[in-house]
C-alpha positions as CSV (number, residue, x, y, z in Angstrom):
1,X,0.0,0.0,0.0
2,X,1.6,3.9,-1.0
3,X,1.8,6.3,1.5
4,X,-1.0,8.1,-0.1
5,X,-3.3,5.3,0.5
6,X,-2.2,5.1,3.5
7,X,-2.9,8.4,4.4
8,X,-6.5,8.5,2.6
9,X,-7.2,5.2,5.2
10,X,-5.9,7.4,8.3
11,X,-7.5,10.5,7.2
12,X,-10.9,8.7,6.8
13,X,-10.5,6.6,10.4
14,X,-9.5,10.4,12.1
15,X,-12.9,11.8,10.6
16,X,-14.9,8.6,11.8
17,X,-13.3,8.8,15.5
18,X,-13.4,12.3,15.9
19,X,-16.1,13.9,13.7
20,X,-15.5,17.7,14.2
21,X,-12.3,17.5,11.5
22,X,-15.3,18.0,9.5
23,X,-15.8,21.8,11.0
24,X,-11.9,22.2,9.9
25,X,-12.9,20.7,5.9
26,X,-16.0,23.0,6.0
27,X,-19.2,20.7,6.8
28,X,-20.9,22.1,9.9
29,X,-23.9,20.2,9.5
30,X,-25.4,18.6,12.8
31,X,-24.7,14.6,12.4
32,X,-26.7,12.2,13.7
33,X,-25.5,8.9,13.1
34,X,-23.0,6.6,10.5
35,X,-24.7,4.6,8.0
36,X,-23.6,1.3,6.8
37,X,-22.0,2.2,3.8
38,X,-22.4,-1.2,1.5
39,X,-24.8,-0.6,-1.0
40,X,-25.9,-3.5,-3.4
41,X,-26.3,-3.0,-7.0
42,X,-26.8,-6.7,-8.1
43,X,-27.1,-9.5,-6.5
44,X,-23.4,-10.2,-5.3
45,X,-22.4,-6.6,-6.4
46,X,-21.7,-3.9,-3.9
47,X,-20.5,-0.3,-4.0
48,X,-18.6,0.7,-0.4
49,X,-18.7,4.2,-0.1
50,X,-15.9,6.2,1.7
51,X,-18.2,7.8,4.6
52,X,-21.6,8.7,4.4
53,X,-23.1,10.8,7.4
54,X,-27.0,11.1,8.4
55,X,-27.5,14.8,9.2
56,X,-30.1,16.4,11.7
57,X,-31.8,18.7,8.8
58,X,-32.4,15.0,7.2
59,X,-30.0,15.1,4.2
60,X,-26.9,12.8,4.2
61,X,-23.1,14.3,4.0
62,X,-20.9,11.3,1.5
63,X,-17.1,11.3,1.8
64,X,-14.6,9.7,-0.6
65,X,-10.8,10.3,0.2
66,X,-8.9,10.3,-2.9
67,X,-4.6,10.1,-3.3
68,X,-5.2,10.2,-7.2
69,X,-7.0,12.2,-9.8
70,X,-9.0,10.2,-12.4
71,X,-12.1,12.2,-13.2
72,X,-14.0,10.0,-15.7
73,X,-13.8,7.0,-13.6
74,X,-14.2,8.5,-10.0
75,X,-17.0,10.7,-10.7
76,X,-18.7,8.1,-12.6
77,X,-18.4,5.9,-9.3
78,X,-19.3,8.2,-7.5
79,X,-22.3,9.7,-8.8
80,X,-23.4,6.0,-8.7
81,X,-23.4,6.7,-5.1
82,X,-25.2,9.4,-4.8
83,X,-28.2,7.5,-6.7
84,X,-27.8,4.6,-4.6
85,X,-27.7,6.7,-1.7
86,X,-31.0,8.8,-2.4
87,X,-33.2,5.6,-3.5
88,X,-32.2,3.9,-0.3
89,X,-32.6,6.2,2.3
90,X,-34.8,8.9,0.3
91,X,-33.0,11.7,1.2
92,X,-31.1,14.1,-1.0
93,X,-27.0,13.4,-1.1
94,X,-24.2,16.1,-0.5
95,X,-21.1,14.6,-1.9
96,X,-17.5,16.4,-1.0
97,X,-14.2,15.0,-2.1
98,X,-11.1,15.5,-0.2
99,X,-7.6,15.1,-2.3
100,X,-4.8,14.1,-0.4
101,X,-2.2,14.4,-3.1
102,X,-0.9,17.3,-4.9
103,X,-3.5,17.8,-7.8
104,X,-4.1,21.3,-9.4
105,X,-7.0,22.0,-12.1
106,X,-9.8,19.9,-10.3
107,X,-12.8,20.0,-12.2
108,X,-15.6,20.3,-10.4
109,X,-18.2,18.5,-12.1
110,X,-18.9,16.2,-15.4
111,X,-22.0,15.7,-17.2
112,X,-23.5,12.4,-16.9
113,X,-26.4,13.3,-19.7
114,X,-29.1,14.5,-19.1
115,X,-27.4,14.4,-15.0
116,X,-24.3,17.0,-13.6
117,X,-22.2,15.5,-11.0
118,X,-21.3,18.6,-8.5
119,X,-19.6,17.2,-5.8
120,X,-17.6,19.8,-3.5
121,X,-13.6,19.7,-3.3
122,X,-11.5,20.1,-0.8
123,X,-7.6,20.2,-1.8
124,X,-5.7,19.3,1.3
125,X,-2.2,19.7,-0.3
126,X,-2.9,23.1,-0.6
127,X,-3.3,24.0,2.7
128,X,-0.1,25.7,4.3
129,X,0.7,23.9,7.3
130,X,3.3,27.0,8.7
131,X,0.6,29.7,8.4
132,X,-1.6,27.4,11.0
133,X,1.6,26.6,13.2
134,X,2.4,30.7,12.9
135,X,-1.3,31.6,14.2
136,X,-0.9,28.5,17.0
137,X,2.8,30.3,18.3
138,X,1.3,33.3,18.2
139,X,-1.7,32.2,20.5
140,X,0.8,31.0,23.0
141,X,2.7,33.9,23.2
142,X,-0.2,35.9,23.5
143,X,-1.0,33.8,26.1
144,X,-4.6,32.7,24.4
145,X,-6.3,29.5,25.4
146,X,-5.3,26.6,22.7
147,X,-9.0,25.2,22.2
148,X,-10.0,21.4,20.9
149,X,-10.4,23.3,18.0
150,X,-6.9,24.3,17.9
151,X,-5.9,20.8,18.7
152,X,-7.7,19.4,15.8
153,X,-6.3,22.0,13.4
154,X,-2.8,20.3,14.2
155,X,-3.4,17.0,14.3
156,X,-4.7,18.1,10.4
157,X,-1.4,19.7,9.5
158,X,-0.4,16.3,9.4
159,X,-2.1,16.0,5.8
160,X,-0.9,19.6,4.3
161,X,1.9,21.0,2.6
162,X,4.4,23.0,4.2
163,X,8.2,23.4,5.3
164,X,8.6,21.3,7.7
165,X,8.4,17.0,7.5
166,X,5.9,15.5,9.0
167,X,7.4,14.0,11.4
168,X,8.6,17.3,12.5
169,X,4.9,18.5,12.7
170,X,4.5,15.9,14.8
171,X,7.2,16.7,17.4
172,X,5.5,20.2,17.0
173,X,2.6,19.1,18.4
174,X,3.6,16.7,20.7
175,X,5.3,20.1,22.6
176,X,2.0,22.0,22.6
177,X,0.1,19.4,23.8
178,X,2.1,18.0,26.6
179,X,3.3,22.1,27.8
180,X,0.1,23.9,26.8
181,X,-2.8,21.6,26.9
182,X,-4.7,21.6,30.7
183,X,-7.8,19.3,29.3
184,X,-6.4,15.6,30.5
185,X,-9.0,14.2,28.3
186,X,-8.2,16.0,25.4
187,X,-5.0,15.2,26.1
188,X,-4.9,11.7,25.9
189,X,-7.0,12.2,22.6
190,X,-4.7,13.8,21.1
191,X,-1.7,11.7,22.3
192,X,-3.8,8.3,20.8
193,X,-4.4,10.4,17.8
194,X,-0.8,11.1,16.8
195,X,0.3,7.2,17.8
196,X,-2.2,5.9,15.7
197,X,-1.2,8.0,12.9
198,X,3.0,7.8,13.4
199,X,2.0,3.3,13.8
200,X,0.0,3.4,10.8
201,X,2.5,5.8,8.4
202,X,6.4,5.7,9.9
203,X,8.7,2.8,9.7
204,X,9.2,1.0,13.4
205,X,12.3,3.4,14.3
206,X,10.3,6.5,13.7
207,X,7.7,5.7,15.2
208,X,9.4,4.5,18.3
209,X,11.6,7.9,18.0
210,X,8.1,9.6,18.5
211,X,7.2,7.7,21.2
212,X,9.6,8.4,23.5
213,X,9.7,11.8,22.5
214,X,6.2,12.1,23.8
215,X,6.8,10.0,26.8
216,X,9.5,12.3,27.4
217,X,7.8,15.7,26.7
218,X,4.6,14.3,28.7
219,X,6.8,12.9,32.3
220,X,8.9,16.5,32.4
221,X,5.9,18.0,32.0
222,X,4.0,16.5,35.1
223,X,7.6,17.1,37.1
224,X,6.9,20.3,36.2
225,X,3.7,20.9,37.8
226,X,4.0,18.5,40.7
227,X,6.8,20.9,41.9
228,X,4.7,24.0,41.2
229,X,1.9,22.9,43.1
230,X,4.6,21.8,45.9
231,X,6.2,25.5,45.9
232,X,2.7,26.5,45.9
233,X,1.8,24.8,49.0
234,X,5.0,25.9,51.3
235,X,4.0,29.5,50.1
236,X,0.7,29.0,52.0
């Protein structure tokens, strides 16, 4: 399996663990529920879409995660979900795309006919992974509260372009977390997050390299405030 692949799987298992990534890609629609995603066309023939989503206004939010551009074939496919989608649930079908590779010149829709195909695009490439690490530093030094929004915003840096590797995103937010982040529960999400990701996409030394690192990062850290609350104390 390529990295890309690899990265479409982990991109699509971050958005099904932890569905507000999709306020960071632009659906803000209220969710109500996954939907088994096997749809038969014949009799021993099934189509698995990527993700589809239920919504609370009653239409239904489809995902596809794509590390390639092939717009005859994909759209095709993917309009066929869309139909399949609508005559089995009778709902109307919102379809966005999400490239994980560097593709420019997307079109945005092909004529089936007498049908168009107007899925929406997101370009993940594109997005500049130092401007959001820039806006996070300058947070911290203005002392600002790093939200779970924030949070996922890194963890998503993971999957743009930028300067830096991404193993040295990673380190990057391995230090914010384990210095900045007061939420123990968001936290450890965040921790099982990047693990997952650095098990499933680094080779076995990397990946142990990160490990320690945030072993490391998150023991000083409580060393740290253990003997702040003890200076505290004497003070009283």
């Amino acid at each position: 399996m390529s990295k890309e692949n690899i990265e479409d799987m982990i991109f699509k298992d971050l958005i099904k663990s932890e569905t507000r990534f999709l306020e960071i890609i632009g659906i803000k629609e209220e969710l109500t529920k996954c939907l088994n995603k096997e749809l038969e066309v014949i009799p021993n023939k099934t189509l698995h879409p990527d993700l589809v989503f239920d919504t609370k206004e009653g239409k239904l939010i489809h995902i596809e995660f794509q590390s390639t551009y092939n717009l005859n074939e994909n759209y095709r496919r993917f309009a066929a979900y869309n139909g399949l989608l609508s005559l089995t649930y009778n709902k109307n079908v919102e379809t966005t795309i999400i490239y994980t590779c560097n593709t420019k010149n997307i079109k945005k829709e092909l004529k089936l006919g007498s049908i168009t195909f107007k899925p929406n695009i997101i370009t993940y490439k594109n997005k500049n992974s130092d401007e959001l690490f820039k806006k996070i530093d300058q947070k911290i030094k203005n002392k600002k509260e790093i939200t779970d929004y924030d949070y996922l915003e890194l963890i998503s840096t993971i999957f743009m372009s930028g300067t830096t590797t991404k193993k040295e995103r990673i380190h990057k937010i391995i230090d914010i977390n384990a210095k900045y982040n007061n939420d123990e529960k968001l936290k450890l999400n965040t921790i099982k997050t990047i693990i997952n990701f650095s098990k499933k996409f680094f080779n076995k030394k990397d990946y142990e390299e990160i490990r320690n690192i945030m072993t490391i990062k998150l023991e000083t850290e409580r060393i740290y405030d253990n003997g702040i609350k003890k200076g505290k104390k004497k003070e009283n």
